[in-house]
Structure formats: C-alpha cells, structure tokens
N, C-alpha and C positions, 0 to 999 in steps of 0.2 A: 288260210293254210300257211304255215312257216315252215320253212327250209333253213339249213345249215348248210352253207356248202365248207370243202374241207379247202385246205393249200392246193392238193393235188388237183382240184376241179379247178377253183382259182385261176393254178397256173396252165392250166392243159391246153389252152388255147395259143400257148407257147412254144411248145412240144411239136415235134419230128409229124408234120400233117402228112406224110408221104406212108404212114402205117395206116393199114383200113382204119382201123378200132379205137384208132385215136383222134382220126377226121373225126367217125363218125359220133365219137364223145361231144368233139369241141361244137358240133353242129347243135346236138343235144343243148348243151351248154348256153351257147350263143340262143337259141329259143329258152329257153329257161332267163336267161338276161332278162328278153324281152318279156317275158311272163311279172316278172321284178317289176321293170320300167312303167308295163301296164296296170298293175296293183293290181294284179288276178293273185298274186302269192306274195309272202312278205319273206324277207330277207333279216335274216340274225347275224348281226356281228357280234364278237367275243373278244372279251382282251388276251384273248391263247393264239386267236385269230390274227390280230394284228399284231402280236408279239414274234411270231412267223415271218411275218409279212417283213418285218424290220430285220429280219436275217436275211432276207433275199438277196443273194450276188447281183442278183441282175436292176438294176435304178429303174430300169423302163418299164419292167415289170412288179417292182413294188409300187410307183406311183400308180398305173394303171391299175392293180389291185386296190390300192389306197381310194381311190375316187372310187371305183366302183360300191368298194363298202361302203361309202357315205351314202347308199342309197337304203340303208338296212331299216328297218323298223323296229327292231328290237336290238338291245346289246345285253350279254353279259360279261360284268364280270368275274373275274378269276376271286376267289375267296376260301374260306376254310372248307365248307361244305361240296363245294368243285373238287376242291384239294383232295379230299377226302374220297369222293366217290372216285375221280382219277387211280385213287390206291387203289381201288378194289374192281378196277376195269382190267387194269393193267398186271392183274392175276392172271388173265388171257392171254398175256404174253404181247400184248400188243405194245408198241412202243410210247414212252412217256408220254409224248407231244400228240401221240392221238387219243390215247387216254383221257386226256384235258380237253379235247375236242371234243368227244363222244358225252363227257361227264357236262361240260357247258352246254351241251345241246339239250341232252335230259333236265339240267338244271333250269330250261326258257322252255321245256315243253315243246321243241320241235313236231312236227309232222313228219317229218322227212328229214336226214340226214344222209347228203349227197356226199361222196367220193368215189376217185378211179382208182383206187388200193382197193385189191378184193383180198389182201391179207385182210384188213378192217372189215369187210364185207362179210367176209367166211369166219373171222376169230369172234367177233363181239356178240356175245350173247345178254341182251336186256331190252328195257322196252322202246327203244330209238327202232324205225324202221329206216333201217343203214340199207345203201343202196346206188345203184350206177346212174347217171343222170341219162343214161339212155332207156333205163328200166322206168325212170321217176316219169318219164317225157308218154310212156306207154299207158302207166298208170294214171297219170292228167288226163292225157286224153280220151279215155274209158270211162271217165268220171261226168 
C-alpha cells in the first residue's frame, strides 16, 4: 500500500497539540510513521514535496521533514504530464501547490493520499482516495 502524505500532515505534528482535532491527527500520524518504519505501507516522496519543504520558515521542521522523507519508497517527479494534470485539478479551485500534490500522487498511483486540509478533502474530485490520517488509520485497521 502507498501513501502520500501532504505539507499539512508533515507539519501537524508542530501545530497548537492543546486543540482536540489536532492531538488526535498527530497521534494518527505518529502511528502511521510507524506503519512507514515497519514496511506495512510505503511512503511517496515528490519533488512538489520537497520543494515545500524548502520554503519552510521553520529549520527544525524542514530538516525533521527532510530525514523523515528519506524513508520514502517511491519518488516522483514534477514533469510536463504532473504539470498538466495540476491544470486540470486546479479547475476545482484548489490551490496551485495542491494541485501538484494531488496530480503527483495520481501520477505514482497512490492508495491513499493523506492531508489535514478538508478544503482538499471536500473540493478534489478524481480517482486519489484523499483523506484525513485519522480516517486512513480507521481504514487500516478494518483491513
């Protein structure tokens, strides 16, 4: 099984833990690591992915991001055909840089594409199962 995760999962382990909904992401999340670590799911990096990653204000949290990607099993990257399908995501109204996201994920044939943006969740209509890492975690486990 492959997974996408987005910037927003990435970074949510960063984010205000004193909101329920965002504990109980990073908790999601943090098991989902482990799921990576353990080779039960593979992990896709993207160069949209790491191009994000390299606008991070914050050092502590891009290198932290940075190593963890290096655990990915798959990459893609950005090309005409990304480009391309980014145009025709981004009809939805969704913003450019997830556009690229959503378009790289479909382009490596994810399983799953995790984010904490339910803009993304609720706007993107195609064949990516977009999705919260606490729904992904429900879904594993049923499996």
């Amino acid at each position: 099984m492959k997974i996408y995760l987005d910037n927003s999962v990435l970074n949510r382990p960063f984010d205000d833990q004193s909101i329920p909904e965002i504990r109980l992401e990073t908790v999601a999340i943090f098991f989902i690591f482990e799921l990576i670590e353990n080779r039960k799911i593979k992990l896709v990096n993207s160069s949209v992915i790491e191009y994000e990653n390299s606008k991070n204000p914050f050092p502590e949290r891009k290198i932290w991001i940075s190593t963890y990607l290096s655990k990915a099993t798959f990459y893609q990257k950005l090309n005409s055909k990304v480009k391309q399908r980014a145009k025709e995501i981004n009809k939805l109204k969704l913003p450019p840089i997830d556009s690229l996201h959503l378009a790289s994920a479909e382009a490596v044939r994810v399983d799953y594409f995790l984010t904490c943006d339910y803009d993304v969740i609720r706007k993107y209509k195609g064949e990516l199962r977009v999705i919260n890492p606490i729904d992904f975690i429900k879904i594993f486990q049923s499996k």
